[in-house]
C-alpha positions as CSV (number, residue, x, y, z in Angstrom):
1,X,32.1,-9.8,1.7
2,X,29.2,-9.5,4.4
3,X,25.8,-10.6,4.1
4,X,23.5,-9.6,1.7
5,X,19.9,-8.8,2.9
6,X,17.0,-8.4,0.7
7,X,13.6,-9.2,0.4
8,X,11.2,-11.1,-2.2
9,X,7.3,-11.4,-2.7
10,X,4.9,-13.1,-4.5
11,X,1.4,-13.4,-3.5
12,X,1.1,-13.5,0.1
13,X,4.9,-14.9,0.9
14,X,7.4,-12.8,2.0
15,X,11.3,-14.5,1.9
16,X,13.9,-12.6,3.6
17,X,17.5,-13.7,2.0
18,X,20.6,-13.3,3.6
19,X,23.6,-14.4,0.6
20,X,27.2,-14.8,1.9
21,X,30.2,-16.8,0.7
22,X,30.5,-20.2,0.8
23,X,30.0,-23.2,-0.8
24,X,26.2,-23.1,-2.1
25,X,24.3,-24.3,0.8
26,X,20.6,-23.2,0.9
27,X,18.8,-22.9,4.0
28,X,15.5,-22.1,4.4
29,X,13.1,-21.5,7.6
30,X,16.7,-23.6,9.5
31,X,15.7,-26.4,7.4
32,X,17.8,-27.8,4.1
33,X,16.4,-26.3,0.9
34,X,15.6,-30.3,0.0
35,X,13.7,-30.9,3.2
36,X,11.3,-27.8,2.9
37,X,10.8,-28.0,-0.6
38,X,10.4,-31.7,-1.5
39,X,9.6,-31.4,-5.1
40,X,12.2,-31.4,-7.1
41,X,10.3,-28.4,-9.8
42,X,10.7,-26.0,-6.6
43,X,13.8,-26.7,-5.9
44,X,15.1,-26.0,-9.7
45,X,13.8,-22.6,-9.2
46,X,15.2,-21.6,-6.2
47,X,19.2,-22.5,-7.8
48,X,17.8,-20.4,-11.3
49,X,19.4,-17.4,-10.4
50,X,22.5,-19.2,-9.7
51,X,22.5,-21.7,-12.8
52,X,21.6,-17.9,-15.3
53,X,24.5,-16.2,-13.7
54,X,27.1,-19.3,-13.5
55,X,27.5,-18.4,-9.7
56,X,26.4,-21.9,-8.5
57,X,28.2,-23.7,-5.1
58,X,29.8,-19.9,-4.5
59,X,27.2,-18.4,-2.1
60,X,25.3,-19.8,1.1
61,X,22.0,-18.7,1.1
62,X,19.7,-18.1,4.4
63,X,16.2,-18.0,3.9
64,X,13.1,-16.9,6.1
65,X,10.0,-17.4,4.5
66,X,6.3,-16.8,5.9
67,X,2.3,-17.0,4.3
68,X,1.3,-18.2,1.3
69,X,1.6,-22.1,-0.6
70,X,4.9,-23.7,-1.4
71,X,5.1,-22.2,-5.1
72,X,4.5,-18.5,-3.8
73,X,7.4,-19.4,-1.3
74,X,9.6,-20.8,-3.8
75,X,9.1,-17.8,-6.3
76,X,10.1,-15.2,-3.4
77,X,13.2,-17.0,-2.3
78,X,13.9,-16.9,-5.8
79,X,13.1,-13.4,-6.4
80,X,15.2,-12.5,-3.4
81,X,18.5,-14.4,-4.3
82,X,18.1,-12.5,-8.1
83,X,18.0,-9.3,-5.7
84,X,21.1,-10.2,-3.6
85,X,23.2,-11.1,-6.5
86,X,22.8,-7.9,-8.6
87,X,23.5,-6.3,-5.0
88,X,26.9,-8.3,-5.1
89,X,27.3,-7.8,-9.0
90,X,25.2,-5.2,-11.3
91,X,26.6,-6.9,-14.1
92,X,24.2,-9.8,-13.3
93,X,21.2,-7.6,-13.5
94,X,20.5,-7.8,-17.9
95,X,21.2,-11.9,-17.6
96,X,18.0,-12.1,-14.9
97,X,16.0,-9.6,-16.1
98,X,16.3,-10.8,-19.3
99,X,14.5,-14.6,-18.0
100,X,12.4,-11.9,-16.1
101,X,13.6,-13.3,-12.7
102,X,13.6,-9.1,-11.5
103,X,10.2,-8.6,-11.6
104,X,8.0,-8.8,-8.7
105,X,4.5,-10.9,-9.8
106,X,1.8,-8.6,-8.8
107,X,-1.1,-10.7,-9.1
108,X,-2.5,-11.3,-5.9
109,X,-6.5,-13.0,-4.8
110,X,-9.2,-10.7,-5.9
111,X,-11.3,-9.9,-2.5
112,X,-14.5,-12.0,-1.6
113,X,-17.0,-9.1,-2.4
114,X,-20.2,-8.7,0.0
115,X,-23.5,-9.9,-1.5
116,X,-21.5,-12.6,-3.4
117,X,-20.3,-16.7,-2.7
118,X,-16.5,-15.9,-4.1
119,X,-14.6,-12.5,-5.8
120,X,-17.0,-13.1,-8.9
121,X,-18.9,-16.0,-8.5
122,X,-22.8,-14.7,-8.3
123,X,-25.6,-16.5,-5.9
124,X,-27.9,-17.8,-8.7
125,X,-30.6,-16.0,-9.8
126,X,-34.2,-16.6,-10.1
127,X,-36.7,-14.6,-11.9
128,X,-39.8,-15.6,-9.8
């Protein structure tokens, strides 16, 4: 098998996941998957895709991931590994979409408008 490239989103992150053989070791930005994500929530949904299609400790995953918080981060690595393992196996595709791992979150930040503090937060008003 040779590596699997694909890409995930969410908000302003961007992960780009390489998936290969191997024994289930996730790296991300050249770090352990332990040592970027310290909470242990973000690290449960990063293996999700692997726990939902019983593929865990059979792929090594690479990770680069850029912008956004460390939940945004977490959601596109995880997004990206349930694109890369439909890529090795359509038969995984119902299982994930099913715990809608396949859909890309398009909710993003509304824009600061001009005129206003925030998106819709209004300067107050005064009558006279």
């Amino acid at each position: 098998m040779e590596i699997i490239n694909t890409l995930g989103r969410r908000k302003t992150s961007v992960a780009r996941v390489y998936l290969t053989k191997g024994t289930g070791k996730v790296t991300v930005n050249k770090k352990d998957v332990a040592e970027f994500f310290p909470v242990a929530l973000l690290q449960v949904k990063i293996q999700q895709p692997f726990v939902l299609t019983e593929t865990k400790d059979q792929y090594d995953v690479t990770v680069n991931v850029t912008g956004g918080g460390i939940n945004g981060q977490a959601e596109a690595i995880r997004l990206g590994i349930s694109r890369a393992l439909v890529k090795v196996s359509e038969d995984f595709k119902p299982v994930l979409k099913a715990d809608g791992l396949m859909t890309r979150d398009p909710r993003m930040v509304e824009r600061k408008k001009p005129g206003q503090p925030k998106a819709r937060k209004k300067f107050q008003f005064s009558k006279r």
